[in-house]
PyMOL Python script that loads the backbone (N, CA, C, O; Angstrom):
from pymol import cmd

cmd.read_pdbstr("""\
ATOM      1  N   UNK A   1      38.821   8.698  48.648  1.00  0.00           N
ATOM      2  CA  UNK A   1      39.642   7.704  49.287  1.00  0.00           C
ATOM      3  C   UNK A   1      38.917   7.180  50.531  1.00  0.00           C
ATOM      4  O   UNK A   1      38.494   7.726  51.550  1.00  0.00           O
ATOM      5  N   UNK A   2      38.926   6.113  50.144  1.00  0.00           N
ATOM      6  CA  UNK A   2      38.348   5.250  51.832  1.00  0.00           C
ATOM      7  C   UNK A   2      39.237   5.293  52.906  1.00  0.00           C
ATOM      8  O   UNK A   2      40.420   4.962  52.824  1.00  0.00           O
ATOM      9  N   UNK A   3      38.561   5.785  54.127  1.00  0.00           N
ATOM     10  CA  UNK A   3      39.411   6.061  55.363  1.00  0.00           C
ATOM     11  C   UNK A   3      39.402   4.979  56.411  1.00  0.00           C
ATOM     12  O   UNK A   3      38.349   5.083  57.041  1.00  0.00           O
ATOM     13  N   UNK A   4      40.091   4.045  56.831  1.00  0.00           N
ATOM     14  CA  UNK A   4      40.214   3.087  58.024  1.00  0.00           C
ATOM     15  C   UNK A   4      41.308   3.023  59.256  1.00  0.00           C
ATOM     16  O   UNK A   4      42.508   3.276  59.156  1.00  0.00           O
ATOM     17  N   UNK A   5      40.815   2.746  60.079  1.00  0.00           N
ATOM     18  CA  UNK A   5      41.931   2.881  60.992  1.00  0.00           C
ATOM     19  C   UNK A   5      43.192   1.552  60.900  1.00  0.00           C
ATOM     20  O   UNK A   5      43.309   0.352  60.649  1.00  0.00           O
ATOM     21  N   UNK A   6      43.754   2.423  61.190  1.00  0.00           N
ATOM     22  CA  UNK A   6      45.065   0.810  61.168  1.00  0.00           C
ATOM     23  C   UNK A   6      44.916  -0.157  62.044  1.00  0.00           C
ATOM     24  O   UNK A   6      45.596  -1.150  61.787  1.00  0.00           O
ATOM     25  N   UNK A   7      44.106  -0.231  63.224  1.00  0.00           N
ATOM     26  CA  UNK A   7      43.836  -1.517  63.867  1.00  0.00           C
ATOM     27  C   UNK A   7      42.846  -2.592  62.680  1.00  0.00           C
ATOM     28  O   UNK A   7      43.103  -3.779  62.478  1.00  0.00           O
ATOM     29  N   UNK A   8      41.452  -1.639  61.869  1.00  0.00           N
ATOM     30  CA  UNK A   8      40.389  -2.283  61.307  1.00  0.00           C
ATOM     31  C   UNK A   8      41.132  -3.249  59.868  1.00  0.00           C
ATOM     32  O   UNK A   8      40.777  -4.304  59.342  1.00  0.00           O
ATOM     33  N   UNK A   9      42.410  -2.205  59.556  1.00  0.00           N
ATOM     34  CA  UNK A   9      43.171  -2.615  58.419  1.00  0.00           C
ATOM     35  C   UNK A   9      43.822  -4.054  59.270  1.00  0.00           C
ATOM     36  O   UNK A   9      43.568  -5.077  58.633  1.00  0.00           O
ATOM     37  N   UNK A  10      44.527  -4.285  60.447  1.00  0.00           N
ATOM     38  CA  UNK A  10      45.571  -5.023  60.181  1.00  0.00           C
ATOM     39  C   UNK A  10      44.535  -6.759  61.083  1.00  0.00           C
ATOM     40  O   UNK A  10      45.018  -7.884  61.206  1.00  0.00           O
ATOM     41  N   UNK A  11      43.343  -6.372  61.449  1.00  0.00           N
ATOM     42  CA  UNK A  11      42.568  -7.481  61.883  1.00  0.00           C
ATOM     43  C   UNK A  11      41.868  -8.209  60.246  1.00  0.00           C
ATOM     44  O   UNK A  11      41.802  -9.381  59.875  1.00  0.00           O
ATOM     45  N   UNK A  12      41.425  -6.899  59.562  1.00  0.00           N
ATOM     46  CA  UNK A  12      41.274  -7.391  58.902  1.00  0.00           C
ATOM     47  C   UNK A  12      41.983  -8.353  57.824  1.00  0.00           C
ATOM     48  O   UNK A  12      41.365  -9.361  57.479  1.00  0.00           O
ATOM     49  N   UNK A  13      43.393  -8.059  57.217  1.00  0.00           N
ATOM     50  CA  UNK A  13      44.255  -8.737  56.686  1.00  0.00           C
ATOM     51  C   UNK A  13      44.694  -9.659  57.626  1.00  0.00           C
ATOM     52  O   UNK A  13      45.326 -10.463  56.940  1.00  0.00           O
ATOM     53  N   UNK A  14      44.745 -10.041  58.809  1.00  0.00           N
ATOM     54  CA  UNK A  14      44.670 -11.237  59.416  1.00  0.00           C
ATOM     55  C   UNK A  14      43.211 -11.985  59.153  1.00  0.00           C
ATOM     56  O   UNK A  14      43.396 -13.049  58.563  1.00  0.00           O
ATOM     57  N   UNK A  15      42.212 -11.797  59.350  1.00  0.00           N
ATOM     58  CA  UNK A  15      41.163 -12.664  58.949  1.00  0.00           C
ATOM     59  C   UNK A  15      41.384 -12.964  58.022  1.00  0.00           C
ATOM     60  O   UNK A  15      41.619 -14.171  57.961  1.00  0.00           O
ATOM     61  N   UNK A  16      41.498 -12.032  56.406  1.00  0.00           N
ATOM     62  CA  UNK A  16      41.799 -12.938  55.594  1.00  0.00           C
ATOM     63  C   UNK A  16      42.422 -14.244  54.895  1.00  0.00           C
ATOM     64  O   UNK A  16      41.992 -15.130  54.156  1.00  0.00           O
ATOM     65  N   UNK A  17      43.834 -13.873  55.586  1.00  0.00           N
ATOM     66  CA  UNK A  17      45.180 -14.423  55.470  1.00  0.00           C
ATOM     67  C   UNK A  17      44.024 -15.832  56.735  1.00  0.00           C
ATOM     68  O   UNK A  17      43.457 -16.715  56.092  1.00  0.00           O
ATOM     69  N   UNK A  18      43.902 -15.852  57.717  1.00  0.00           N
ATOM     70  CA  UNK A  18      43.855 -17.101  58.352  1.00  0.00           C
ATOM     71  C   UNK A  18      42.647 -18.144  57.788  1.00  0.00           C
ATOM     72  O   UNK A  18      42.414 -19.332  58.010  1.00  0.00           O
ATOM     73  N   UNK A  19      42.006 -17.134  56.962  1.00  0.00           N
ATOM     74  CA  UNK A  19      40.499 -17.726  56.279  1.00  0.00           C
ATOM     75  C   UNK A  19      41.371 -18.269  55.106  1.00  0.00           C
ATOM     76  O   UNK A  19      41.298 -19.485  54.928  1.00  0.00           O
ATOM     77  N   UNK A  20      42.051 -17.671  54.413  1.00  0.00           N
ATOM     78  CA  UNK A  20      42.749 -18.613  52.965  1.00  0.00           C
ATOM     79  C   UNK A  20      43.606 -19.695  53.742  1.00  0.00           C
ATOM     80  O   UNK A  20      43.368 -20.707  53.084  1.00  0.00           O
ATOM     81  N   UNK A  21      44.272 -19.984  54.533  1.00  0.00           N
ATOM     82  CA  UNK A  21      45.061 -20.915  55.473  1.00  0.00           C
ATOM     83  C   UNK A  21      44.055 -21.678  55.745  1.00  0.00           C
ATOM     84  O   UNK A  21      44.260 -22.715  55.113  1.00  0.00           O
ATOM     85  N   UNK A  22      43.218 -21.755  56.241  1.00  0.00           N
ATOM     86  CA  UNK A  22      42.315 -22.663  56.649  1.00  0.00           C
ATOM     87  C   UNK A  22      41.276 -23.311  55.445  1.00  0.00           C
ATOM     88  O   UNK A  22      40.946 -24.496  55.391  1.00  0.00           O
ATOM     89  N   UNK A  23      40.846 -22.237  54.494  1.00  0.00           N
ATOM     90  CA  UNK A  23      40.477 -23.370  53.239  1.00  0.00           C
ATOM     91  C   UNK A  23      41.588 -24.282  52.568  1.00  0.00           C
ATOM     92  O   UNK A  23      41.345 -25.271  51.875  1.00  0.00           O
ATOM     93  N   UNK A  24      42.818 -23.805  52.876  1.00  0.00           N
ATOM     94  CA  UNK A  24      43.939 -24.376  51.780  1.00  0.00           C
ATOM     95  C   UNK A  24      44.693 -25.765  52.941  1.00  0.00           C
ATOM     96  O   UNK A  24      45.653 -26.483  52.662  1.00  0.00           O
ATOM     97  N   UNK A  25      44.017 -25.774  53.997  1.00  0.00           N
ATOM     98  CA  UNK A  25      44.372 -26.881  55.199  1.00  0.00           C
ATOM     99  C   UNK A  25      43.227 -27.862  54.857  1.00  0.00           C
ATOM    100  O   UNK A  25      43.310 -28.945  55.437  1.00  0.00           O
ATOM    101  N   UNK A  26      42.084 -27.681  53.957  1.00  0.00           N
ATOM    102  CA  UNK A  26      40.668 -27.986  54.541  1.00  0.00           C
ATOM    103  C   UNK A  26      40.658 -29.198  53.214  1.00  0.00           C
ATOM    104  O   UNK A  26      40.394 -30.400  53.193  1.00  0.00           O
ATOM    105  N   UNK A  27      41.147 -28.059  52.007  1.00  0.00           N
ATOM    106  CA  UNK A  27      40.997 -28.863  50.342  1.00  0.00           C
ATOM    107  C   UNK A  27      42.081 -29.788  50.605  1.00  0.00           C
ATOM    108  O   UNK A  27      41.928 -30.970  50.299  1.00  0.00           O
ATOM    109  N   UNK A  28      43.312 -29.329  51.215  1.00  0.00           N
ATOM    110  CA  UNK A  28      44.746 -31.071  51.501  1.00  0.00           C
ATOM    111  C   UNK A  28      44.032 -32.138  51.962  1.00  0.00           C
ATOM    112  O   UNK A  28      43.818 -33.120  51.251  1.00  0.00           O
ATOM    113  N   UNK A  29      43.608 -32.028  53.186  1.00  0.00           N
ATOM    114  CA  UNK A  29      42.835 -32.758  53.882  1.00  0.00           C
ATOM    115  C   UNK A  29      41.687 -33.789  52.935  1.00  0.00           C
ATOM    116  O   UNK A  29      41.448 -34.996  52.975  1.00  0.00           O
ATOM    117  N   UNK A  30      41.185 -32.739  52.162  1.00  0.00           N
ATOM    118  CA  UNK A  30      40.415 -33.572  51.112  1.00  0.00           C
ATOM    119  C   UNK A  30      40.885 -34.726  49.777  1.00  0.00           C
ATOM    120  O   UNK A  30      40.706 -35.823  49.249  1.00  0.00           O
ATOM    121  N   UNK A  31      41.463 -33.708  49.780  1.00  0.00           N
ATOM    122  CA  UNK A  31      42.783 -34.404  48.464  1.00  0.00           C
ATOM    123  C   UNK A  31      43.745 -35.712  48.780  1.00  0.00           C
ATOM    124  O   UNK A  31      44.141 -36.590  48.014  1.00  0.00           O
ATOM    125  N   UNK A  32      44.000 -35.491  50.372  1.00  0.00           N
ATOM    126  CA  UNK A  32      44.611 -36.710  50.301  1.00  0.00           C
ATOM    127  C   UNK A  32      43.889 -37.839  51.191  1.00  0.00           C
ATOM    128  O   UNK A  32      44.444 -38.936  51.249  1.00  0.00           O
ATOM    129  N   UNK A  33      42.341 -37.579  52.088  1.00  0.00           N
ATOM    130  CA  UNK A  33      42.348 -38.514  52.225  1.00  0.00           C
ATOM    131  C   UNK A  33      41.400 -39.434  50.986  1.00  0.00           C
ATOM    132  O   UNK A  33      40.808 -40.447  51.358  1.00  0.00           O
ATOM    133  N   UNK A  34      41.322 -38.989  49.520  1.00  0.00           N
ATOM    134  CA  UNK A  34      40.789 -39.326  48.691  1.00  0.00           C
ATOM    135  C   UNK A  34      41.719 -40.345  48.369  1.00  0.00           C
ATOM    136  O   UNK A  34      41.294 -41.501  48.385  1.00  0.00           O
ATOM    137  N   UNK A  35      43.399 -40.057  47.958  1.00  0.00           N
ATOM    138  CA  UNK A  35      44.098 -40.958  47.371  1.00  0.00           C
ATOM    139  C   UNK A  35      44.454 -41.894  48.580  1.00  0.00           C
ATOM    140  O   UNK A  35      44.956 -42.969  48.253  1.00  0.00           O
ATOM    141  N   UNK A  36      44.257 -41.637  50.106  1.00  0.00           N
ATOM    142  CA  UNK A  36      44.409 -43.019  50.973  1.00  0.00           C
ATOM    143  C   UNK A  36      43.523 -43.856  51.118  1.00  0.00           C
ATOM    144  O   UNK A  36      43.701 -44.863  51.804  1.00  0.00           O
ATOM    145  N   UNK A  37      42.105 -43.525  50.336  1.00  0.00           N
ATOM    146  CA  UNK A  37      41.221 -43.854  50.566  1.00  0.00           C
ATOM    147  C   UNK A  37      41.250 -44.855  49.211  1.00  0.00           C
ATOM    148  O   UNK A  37      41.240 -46.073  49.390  1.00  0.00           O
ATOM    149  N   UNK A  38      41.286 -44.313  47.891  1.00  0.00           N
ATOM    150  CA  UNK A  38      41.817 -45.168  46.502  1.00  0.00           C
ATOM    151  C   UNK A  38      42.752 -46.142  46.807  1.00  0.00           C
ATOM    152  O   UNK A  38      42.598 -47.248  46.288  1.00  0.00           O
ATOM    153  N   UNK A  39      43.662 -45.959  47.523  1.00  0.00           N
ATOM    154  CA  UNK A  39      45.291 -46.863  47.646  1.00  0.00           C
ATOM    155  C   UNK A  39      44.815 -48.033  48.436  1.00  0.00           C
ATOM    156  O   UNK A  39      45.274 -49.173  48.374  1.00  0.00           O
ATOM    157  N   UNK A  40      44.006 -47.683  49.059  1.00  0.00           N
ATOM    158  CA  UNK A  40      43.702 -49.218  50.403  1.00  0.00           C
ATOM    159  C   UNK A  40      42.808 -49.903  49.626  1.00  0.00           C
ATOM    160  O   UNK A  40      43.063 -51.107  49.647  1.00  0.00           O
ATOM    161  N   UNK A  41      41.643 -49.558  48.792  1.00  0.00           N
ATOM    162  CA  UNK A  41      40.764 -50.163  47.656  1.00  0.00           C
ATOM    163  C   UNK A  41      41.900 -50.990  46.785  1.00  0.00           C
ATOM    164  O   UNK A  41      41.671 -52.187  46.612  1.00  0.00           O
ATOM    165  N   UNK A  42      42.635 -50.651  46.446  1.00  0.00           N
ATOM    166  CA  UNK A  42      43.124 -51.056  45.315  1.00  0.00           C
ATOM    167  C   UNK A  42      44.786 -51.822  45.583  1.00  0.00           C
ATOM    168  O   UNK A  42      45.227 -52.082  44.464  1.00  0.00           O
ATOM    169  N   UNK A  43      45.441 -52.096  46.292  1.00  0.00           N
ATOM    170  CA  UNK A  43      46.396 -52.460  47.358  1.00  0.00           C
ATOM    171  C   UNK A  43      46.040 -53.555  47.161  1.00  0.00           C
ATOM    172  O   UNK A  43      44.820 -53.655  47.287  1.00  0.00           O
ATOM    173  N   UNK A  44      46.770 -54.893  46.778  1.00  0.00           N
ATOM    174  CA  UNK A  44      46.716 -56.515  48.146  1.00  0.00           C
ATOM    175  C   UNK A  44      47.451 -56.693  47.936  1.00  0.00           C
ATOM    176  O   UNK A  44      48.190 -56.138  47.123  1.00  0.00           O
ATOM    177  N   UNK A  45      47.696 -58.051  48.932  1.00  0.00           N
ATOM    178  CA  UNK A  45      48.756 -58.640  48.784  1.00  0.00           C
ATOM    179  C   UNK A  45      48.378 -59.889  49.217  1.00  0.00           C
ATOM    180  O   UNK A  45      47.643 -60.199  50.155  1.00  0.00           O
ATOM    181  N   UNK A  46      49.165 -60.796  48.152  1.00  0.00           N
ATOM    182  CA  UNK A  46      48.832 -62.441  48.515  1.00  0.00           C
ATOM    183  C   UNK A  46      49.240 -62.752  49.446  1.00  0.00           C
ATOM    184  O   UNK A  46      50.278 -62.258  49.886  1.00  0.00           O
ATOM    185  N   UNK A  47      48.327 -64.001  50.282  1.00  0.00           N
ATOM    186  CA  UNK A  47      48.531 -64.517  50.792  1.00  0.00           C
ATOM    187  C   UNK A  47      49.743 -65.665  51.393  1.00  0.00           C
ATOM    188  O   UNK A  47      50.308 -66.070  52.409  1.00  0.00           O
ATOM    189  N   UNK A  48      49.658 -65.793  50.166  1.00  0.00           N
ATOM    190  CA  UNK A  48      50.777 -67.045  49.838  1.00  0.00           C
ATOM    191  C   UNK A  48      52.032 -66.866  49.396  1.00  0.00           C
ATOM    192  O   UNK A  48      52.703 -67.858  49.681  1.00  0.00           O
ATOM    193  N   UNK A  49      52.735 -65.937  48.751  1.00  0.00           N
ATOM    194  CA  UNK A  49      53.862 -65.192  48.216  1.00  0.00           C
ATOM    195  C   UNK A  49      54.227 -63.922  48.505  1.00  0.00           C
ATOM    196  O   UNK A  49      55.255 -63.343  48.152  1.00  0.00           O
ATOM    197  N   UNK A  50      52.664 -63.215  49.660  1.00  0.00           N
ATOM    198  CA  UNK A  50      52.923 -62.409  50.168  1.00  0.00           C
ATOM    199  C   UNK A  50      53.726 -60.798  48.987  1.00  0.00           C
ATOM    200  O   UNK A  50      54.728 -60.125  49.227  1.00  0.00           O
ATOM    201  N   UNK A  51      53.013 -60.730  48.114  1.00  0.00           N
ATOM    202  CA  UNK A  51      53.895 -59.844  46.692  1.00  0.00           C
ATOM    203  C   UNK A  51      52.838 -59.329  46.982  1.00  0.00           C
ATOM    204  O   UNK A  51      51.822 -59.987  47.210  1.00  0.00           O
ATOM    205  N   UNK A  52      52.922 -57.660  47.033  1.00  0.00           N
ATOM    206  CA  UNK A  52      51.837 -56.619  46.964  1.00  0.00           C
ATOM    207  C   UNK A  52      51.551 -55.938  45.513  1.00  0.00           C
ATOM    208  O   UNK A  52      52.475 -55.357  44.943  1.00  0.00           O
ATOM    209  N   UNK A  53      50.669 -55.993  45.111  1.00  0.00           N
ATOM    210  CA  UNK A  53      50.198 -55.242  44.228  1.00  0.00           C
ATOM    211  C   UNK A  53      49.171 -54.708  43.415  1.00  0.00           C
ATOM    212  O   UNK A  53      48.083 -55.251  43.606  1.00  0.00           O
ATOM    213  N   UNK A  54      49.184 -53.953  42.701  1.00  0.00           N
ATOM    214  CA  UNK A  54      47.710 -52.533  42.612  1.00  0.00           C
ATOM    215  C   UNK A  54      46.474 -53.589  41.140  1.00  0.00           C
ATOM    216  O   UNK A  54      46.819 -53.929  40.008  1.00  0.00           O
ATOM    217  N   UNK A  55      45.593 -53.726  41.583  1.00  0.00           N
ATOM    218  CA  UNK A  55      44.596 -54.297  41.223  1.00  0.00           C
ATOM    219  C   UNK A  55      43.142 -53.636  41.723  1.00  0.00           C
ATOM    220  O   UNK A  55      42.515 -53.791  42.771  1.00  0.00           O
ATOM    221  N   UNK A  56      42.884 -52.876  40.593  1.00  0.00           N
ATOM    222  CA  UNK A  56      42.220 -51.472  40.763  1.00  0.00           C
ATOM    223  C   UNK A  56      40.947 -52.231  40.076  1.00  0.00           C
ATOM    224  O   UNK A  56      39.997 -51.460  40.214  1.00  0.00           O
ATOM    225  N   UNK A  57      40.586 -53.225  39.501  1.00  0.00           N
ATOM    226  CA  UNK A  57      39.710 -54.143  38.792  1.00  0.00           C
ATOM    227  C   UNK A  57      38.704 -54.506  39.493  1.00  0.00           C
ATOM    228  O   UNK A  57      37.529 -54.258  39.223  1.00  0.00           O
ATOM    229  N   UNK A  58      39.267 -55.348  40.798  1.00  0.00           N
ATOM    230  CA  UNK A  58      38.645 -56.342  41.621  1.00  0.00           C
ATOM    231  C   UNK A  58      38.597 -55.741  42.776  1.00  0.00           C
ATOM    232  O   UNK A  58      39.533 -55.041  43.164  1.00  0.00           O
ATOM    233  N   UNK A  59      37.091 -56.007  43.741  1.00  0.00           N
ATOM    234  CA  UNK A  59      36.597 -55.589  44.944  1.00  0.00           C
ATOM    235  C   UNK A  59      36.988 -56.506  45.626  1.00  0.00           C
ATOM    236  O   UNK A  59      37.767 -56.285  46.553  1.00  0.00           O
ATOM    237  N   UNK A  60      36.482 -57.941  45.297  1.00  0.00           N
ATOM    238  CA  UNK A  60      36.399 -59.040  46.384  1.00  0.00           C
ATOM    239  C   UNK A  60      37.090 -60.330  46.056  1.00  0.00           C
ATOM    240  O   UNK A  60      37.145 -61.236  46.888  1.00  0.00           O
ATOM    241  N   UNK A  61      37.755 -60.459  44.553  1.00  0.00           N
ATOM    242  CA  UNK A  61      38.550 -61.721  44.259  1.00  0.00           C
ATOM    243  C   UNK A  61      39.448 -60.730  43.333  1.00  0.00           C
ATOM    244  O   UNK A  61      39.255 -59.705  42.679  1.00  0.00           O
ATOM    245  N   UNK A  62      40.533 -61.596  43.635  1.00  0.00           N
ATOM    246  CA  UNK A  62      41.756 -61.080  43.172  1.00  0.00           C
ATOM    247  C   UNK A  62      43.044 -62.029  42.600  1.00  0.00           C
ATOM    248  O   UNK A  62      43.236 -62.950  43.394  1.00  0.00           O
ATOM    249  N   UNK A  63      43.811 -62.062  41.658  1.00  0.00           N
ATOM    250  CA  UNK A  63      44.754 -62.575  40.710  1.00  0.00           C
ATOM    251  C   UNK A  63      45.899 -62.327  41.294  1.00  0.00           C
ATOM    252  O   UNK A  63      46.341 -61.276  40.829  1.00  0.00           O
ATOM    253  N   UNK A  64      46.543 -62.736  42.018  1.00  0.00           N
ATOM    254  CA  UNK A  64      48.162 -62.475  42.140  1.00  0.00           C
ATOM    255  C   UNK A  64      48.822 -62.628  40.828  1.00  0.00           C
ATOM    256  O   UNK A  64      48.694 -63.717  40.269  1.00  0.00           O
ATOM    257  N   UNK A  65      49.501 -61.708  40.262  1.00  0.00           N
ATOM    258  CA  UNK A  65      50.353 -61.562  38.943  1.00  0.00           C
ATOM    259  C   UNK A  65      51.160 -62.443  39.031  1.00  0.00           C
ATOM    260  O   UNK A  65      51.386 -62.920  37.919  1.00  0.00           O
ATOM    261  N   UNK A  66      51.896 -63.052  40.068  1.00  0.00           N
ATOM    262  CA  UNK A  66      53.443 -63.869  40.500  1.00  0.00           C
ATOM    263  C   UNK A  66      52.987 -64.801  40.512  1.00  0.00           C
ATOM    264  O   UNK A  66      53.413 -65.505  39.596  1.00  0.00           O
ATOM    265  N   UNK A  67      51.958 -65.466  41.366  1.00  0.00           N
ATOM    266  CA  UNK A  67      51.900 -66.929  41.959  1.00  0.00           C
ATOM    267  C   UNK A  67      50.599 -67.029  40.901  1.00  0.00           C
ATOM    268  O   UNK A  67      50.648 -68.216  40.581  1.00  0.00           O
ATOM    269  N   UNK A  68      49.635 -66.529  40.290  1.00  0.00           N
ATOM    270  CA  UNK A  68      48.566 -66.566  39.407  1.00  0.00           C
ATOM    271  C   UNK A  68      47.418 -67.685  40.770  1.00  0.00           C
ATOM    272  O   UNK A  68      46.747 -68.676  40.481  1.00  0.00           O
ATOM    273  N   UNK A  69      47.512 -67.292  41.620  1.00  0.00           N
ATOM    274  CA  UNK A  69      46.425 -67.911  43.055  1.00  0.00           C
ATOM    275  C   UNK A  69      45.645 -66.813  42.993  1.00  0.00           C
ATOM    276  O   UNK A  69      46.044 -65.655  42.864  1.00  0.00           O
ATOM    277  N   UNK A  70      43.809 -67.420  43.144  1.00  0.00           N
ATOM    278  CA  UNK A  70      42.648 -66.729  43.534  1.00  0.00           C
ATOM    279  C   UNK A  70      42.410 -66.189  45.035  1.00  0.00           C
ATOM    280  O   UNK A  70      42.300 -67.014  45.942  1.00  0.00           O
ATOM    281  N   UNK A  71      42.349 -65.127  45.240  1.00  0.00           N
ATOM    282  CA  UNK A  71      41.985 -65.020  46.924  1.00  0.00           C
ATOM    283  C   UNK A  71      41.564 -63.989  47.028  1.00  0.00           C
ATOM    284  O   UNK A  71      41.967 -63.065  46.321  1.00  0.00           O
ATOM    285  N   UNK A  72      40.419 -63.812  48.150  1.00  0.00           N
ATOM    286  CA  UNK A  72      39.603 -62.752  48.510  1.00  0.00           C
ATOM    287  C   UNK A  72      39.994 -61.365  49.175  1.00  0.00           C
ATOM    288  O   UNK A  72      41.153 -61.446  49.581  1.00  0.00           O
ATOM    289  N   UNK A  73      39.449 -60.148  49.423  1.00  0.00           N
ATOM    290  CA  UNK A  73      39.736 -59.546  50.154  1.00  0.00           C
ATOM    291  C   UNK A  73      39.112 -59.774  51.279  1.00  0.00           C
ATOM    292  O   UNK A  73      37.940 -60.123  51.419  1.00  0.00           O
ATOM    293  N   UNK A  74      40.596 -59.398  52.785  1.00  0.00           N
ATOM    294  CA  UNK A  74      39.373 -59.956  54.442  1.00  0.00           C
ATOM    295  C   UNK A  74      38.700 -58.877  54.372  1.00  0.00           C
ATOM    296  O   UNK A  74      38.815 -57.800  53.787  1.00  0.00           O
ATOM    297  N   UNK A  75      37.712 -59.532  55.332  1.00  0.00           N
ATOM    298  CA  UNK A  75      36.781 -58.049  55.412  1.00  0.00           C
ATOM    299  C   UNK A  75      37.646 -57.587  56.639  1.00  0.00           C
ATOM    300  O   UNK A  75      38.548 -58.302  57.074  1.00  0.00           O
ATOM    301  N   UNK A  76      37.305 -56.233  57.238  1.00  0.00           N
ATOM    302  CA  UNK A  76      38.097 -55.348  58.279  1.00  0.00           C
ATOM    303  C   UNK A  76      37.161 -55.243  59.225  1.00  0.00           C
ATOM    304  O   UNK A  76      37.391 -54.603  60.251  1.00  0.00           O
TER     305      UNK A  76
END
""", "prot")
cmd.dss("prot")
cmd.show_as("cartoon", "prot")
cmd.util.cbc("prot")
cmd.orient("prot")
């Protein structure tokens, strides 16, 4: 039987526990700024009718579905 003291035991199950907390803070962080990062790519909204919607196709010209008007994305 392996012998440890109960201080080495209970630092240690805190390191662990704050090391899995902190990868599982680290991968969210990743995960979502992936889909805010997809959503703003793919997001417009016309100009002219002002109707938002997902057009995952086009970088720099874009189809409004409603008003069927051509228009660019601004640059930022």
């Amino acid at each position: 039987m392996i012998k440890i003291e109960l201080n080495f035991a209970v630092a240690l199950y805190l390191l662990i526990s704050i090391l899995i907390l902190l990868l599982w803070i680290r991968f969210e962080h990743i995960k979502t700024s992936k889909t805010k990062n997809q959503k703003h790519t793919t997001l417009w909204q016309c100009p002219l009718c002002f109707y938002v919607y997902v057009d995952s196709r086009s970088e720099t010209i874009s189809r409004c579905p409603k008003c069927n008007t051509l228009h660019k994305r601004e640059k930022k």
